[in-house]
C-alpha positions in Angstrom: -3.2 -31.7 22.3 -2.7 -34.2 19.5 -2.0 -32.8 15.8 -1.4 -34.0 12.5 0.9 -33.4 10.2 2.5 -34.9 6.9 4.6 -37.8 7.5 8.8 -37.3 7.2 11.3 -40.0 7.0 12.4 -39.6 10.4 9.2 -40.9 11.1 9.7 -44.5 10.1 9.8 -46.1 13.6 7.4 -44.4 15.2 5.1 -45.7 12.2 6.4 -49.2 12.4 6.0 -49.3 15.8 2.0 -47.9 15.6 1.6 -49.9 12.6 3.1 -53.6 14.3 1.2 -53.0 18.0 -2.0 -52.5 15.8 -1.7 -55.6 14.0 -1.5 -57.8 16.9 -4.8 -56.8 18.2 -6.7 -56.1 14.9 -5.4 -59.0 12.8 -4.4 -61.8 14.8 -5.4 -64.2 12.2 -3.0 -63.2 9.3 -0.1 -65.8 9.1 3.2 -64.1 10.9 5.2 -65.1 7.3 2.7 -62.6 5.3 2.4 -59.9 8.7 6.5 -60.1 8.2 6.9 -58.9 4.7 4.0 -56.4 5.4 6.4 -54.7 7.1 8.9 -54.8 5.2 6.2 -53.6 2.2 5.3 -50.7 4.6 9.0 -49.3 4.9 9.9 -50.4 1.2 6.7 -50.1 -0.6 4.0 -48.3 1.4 5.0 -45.3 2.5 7.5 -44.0 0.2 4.5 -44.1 -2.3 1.7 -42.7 -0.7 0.0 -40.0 0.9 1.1 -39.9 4.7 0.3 -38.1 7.5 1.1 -39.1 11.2 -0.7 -38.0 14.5 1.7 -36.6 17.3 1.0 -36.2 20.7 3.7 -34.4 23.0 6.0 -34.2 20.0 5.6 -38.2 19.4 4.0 -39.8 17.0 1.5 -42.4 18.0 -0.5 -43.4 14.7 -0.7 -42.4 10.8 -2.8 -42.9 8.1 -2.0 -43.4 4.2 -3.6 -42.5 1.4 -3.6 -43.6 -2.5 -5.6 -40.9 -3.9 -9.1 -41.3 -2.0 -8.0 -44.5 -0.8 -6.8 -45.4 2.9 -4.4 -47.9 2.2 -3.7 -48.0 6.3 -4.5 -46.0 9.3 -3.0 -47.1 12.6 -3.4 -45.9 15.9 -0.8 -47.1 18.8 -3.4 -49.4 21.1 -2.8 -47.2 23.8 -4.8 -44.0 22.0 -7.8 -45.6 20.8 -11.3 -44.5 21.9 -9.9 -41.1 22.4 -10.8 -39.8 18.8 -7.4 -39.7 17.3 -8.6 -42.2 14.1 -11.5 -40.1 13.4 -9.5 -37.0 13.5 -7.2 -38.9 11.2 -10.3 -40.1 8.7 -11.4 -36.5 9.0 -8.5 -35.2 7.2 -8.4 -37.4 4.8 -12.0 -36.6 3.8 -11.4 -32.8 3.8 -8.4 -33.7 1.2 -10.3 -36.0 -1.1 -13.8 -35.7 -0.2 -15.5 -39.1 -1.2 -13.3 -42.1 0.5 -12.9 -45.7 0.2 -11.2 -48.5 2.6 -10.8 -52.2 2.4 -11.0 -53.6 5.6 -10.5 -57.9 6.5 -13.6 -59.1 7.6 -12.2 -60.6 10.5 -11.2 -57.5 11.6 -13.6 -56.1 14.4 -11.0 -53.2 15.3 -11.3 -51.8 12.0 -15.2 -52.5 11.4 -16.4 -51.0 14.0 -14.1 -48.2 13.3 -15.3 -48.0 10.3 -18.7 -47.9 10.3 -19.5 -45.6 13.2 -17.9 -43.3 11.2 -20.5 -43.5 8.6 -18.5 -46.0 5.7 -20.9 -48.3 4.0 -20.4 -51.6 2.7 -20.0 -51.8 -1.2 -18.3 -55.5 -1.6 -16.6 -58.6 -0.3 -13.9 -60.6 -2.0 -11.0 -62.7 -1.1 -7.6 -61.6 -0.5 -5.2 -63.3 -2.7 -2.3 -63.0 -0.5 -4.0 -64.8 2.9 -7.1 -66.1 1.7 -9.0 -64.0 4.2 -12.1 -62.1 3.0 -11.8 -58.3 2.8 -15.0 -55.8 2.9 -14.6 -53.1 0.4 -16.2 -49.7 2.0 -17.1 -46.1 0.7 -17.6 -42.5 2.9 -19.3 -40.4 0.3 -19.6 -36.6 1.8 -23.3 -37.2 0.9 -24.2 -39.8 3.4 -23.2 -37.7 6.4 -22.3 -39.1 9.8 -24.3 -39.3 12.9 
């Protein structure tokens, strides 16, 4: 039975690892030079200044998700787990720590959309990335709206 539980240091790999296998299906159009120093920026920058927590089934850990303030800065899920629930479970922790929660999520990203908005996020903006271009959707969970 999957649990989740704050994120440690000896948990870098495992994150990487969740965090790299996602990106090849959920943002195959971000140039590999900018996906690179992502993760770098995850091990350097990312994690050791946010809010983490990582799921683990049979005592490994197979996704995480990060949090600045109300903010999921990333939430990735090995591609092997999806559909079983695991990112909600994820999203509902968050919410039960900060209550009202925000995401920005590439538009080109169907993974992460669809995610997303079955769980009840709305849309609130769309700008560009400076970094890649891309266009990003800014979305918002308020408690309020409720999920199906």
């Amino acid at each position: 039975m999957p649990t989740i539980r704050k994120y440690q240091d000896s948990d870098v790999e495992a994150v990487l690892s969740a965090w790299e296998n996602t990106q090849e299906i959920a943002h195959p159009f971000l140039p590999k030079d900018f996906q690179a120093q992502e993760k770098i920026n995850v091990r350097e920058l990312y994690l050791p200044n946010a809010e983490t927590w990582v799921v683990v089934d049979d005592n490994e850990v197979i996704g995480f998700i990060a949090l600045i303030g109300n903010e999921i800065g990333g939430l990735f899920l090995q591609p092997i787990e999806h559909g079983k629930k695991l990112g909600k479970m994820m999203v509902d922790k968050a919410q039960e720590l900060h209550g009202d929660l925000v995401v920005e999520v590439f538009k080109n990203n169907l993974v992460g959309r669809n995610f997303y908005e079955k769980y009840g996020f709305k849309f609130v903006e769309e700008k560009k990335h400076k970094q890649t271009g891309e266009q990003v959707l800014r979305l918002e969970f308020k408690v309020n709206f409720g999920r199906d």
